[in-house]
C-alpha positions in Angstrom: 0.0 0.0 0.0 2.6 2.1 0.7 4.5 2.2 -2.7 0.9 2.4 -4.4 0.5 5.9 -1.9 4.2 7.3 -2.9 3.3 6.5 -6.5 -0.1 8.8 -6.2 1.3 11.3 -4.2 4.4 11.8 -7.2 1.8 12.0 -9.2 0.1 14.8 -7.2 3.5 16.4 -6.9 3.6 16.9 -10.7 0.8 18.2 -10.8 1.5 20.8 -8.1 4.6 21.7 -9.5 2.8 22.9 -12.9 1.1 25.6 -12.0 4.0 28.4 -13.0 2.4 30.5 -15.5 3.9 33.1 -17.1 3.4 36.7 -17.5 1.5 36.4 -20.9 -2.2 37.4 -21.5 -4.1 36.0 -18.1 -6.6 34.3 -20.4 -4.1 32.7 -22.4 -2.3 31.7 -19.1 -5.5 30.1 -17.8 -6.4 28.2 -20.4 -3.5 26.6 -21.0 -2.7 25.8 -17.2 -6.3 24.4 -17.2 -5.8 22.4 -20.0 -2.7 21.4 -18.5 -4.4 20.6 -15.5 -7.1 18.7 -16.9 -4.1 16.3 -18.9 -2.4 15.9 -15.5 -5.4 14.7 -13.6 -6.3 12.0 -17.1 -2.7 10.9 -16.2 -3.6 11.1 -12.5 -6.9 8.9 -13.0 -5.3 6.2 -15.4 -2.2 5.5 -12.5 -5.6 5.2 -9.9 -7.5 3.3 -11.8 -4.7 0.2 -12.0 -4.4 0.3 -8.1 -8.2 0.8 -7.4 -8.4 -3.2 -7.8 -5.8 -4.2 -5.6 -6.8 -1.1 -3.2 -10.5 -2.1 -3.0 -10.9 -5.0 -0.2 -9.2 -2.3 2.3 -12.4 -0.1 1.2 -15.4 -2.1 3.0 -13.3 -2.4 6.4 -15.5 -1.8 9.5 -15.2 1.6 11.8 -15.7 -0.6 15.0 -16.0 0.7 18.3 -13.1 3.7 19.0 -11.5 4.5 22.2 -12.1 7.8 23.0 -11.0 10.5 25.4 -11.1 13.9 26.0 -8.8 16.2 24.4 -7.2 19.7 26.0 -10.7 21.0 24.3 -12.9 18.8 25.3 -13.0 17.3 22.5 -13.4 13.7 21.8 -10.4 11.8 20.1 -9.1 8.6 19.6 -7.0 6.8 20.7 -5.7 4.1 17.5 -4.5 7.1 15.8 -7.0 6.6 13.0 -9.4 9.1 11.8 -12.9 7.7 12.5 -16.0 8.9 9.9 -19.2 8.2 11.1 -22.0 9.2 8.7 -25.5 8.8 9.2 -28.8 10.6 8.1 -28.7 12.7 11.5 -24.8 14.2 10.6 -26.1 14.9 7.2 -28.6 16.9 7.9 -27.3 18.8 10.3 -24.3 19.4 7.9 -26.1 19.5 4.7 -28.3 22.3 5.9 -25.7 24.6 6.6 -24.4 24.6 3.3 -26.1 27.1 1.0 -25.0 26.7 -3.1 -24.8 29.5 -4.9 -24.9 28.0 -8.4 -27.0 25.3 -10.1 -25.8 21.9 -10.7 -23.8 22.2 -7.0 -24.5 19.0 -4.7 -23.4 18.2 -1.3 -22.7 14.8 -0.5 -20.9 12.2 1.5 -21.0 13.8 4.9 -19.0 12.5 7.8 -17.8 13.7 10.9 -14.5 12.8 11.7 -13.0 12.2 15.3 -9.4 12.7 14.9 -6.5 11.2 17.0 -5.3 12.3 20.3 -2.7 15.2 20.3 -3.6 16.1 16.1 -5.1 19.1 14.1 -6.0 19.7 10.4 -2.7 20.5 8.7 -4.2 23.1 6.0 -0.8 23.8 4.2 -2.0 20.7 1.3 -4.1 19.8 -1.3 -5.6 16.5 -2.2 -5.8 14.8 0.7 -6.6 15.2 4.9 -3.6 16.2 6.6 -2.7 16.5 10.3 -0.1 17.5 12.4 1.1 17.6 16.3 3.7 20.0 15.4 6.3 17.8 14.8 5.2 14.9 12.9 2.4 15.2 10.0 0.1 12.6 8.9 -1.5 12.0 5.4 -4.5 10.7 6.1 -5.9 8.4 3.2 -10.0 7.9 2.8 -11.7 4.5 2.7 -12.1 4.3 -1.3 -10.0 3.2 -3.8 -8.4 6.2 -4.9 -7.1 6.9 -1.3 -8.2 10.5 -1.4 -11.7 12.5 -2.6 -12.5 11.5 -5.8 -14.3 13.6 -8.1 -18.1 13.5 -8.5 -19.2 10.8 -11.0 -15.9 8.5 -9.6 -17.0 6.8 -6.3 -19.8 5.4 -4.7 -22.2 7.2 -1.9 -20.4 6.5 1.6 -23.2 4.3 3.4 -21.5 3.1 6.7 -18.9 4.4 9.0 -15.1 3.6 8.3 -11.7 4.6 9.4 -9.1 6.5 7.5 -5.4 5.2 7.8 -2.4 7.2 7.9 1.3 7.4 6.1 4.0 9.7 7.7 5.2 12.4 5.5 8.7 14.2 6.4 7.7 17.9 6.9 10.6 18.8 3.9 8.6 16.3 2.0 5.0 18.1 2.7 3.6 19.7 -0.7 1.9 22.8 -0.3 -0.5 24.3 -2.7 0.5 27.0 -5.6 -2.3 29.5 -4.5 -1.6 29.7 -0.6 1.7 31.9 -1.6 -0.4 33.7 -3.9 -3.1 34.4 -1.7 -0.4 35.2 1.1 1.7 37.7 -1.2 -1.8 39.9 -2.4 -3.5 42.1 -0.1 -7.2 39.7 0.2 -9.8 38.2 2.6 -9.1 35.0 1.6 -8.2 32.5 4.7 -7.7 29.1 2.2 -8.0 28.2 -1.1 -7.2 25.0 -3.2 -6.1 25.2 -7.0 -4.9 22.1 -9.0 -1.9 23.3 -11.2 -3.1 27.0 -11.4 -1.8 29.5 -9.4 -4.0 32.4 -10.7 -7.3 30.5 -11.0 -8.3 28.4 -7.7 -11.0 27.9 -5.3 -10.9 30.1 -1.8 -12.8 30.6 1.2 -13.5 34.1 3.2 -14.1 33.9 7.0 -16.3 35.8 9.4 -18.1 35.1 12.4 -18.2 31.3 12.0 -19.3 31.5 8.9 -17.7 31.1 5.6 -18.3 32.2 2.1 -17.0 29.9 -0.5 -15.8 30.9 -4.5 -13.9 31.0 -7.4 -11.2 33.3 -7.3 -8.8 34.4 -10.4 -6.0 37.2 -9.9 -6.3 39.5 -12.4 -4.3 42.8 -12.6 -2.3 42.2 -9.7 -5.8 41.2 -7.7 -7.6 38.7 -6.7 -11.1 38.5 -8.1 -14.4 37.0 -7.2 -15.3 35.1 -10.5 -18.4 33.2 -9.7 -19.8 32.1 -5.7 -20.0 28.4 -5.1 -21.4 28.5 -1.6 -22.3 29.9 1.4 -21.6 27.9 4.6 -22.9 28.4 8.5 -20.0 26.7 9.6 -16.0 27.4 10.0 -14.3 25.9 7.5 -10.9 24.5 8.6 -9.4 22.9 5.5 -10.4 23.0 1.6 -9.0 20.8 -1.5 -10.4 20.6 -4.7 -10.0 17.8 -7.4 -10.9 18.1 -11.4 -11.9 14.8 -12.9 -10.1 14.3 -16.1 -10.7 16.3 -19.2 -13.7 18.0 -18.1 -14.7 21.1 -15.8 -15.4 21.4 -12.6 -14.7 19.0 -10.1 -15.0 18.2 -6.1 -14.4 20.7 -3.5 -13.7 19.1 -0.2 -14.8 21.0 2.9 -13.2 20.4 6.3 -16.0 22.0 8.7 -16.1 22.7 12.4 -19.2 23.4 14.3 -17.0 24.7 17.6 -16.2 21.0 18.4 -16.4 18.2 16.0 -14.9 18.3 12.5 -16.7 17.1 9.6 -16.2 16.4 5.8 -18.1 16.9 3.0 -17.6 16.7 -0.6 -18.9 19.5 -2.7 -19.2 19.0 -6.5 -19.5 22.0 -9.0 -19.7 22.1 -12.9 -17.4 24.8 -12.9 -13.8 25.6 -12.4 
């Protein structure tokens, strides 16, 4: 499993590394990083598709019953050092209603809410995949499908029981953070996180305030960052975001890493455009 992990994740490396545009026409730029993209992700899918087979009898193991405590919060966490998702109609609900789309043809699905291990916290530096940290050692946490990670809408079934979510180590020189986080850090804006794949001037961001969250499409333009379209209002902090295209086509899957003051949860939003 973990050679099959190390060959998805150099594939996600490539693709992160692609984004460099340069200082051409921004319409110009943006298609041809999007097209770019959208080849890196076929590429991405095809090496997926060979280890979903060999991946899939680890994708029907049961959550069983965690051993919790208490964390410095309050909090609960466990104690296995797994991440446990437990779904249900009640979570979805109360998840699913908090989340406003902005657009049509947006759907929110495959809500969990995730107890995390003792002594960890979402690590919101990368893309792709759930990561946590306890300052000194970071986790790359891997979901219970075949793909190891949020798949694009259309690419996975609907999550109908409660799992766990394994873990590799990653060394913190090794960690991969996202093009538009330096992007977002070096222009004067209100974004808190955003998520691109292979495009640093066109990527997906969220805007904080008063435990709420505001979530959009965002292109730089001119030396700012604009507003292009709104995905998504949300009545709920939103603690991590990654996004992945499926191939040759637009749009994609936002993943939303939302806190309600105690519990984190996940949900996968998918939108035709972007």
């Amino acid at each position: 499993m973990r050679t099959q992990t190390v060959m998805m994740m150099a594939v996600l490396i490539s693709i992160g590394g692609a984004g460099a545009a340069p200082q051409a026409t921004a319409q110009t730029n943006d298609k041809a990083s999007e097209h770019k993209a959208n080849r890196s992700a076929s590429t991405l899918y095809e090496v997926l598709d060979e280890q979903a087979s060999s991946r899939s009898k680890q994708s029907t193991e049961d959550v069983g019953t965690p051993v919790l405590k208490r964390d410095s919060n309050g909090s609960a966490c466990t104690t296995d050092q797994l991440v446990h998702a437990s779904v249900g109609s009640n979570i979805t609900s109360r998840i699913k209603n908090s989340i406003v789309p902005l657009q049509k043809g947006i759907q929110v699905r495959d809500i969990a809410m995730l107890t995390l291990p003792c002594g960890f916290k979402i690590d919101d530096r990368s893309g792709w995949s759930l990561f946590l940290t306890n300052g000194s050692e970071v986790r790359r946490y891997i979901e219970n499908n075949p793909f190891g990670f949020a798949p694009a809408f259309g690419f996975s079934d609907p999550i109908e029981k409660s799992y766990t979510m394994k873990y590799e180590d990653i060394p913190r020189e090794k960690v991969q953070t996202d093009s538009c986080i330096n992007t977002i850090a070096s222009i004067s804006s209100s974004l808190k996180l955003c998520s691109s794949f292979g495009n640093e001037k066109s990527f997906f961001g969220i805007e904080r305030s008063d435990h709420t969250s505001h979530l959009g499409h965002y292109v730089v333009r001119d030396g700012a960052i604009i507003e292009d379209f709104p995905l998504a209002n949300i009545n709920k902090d939103v603690d991590s975001i990654y996004f992945i295209p499926p191939p040759d086509a637009s749009g994609g899957t936002i993943t939303l890493i939302v806190t309600d003051g105690q519990n984190p949860y996940r949900a996968y939003v998918d939108t035709p455009r972007g």
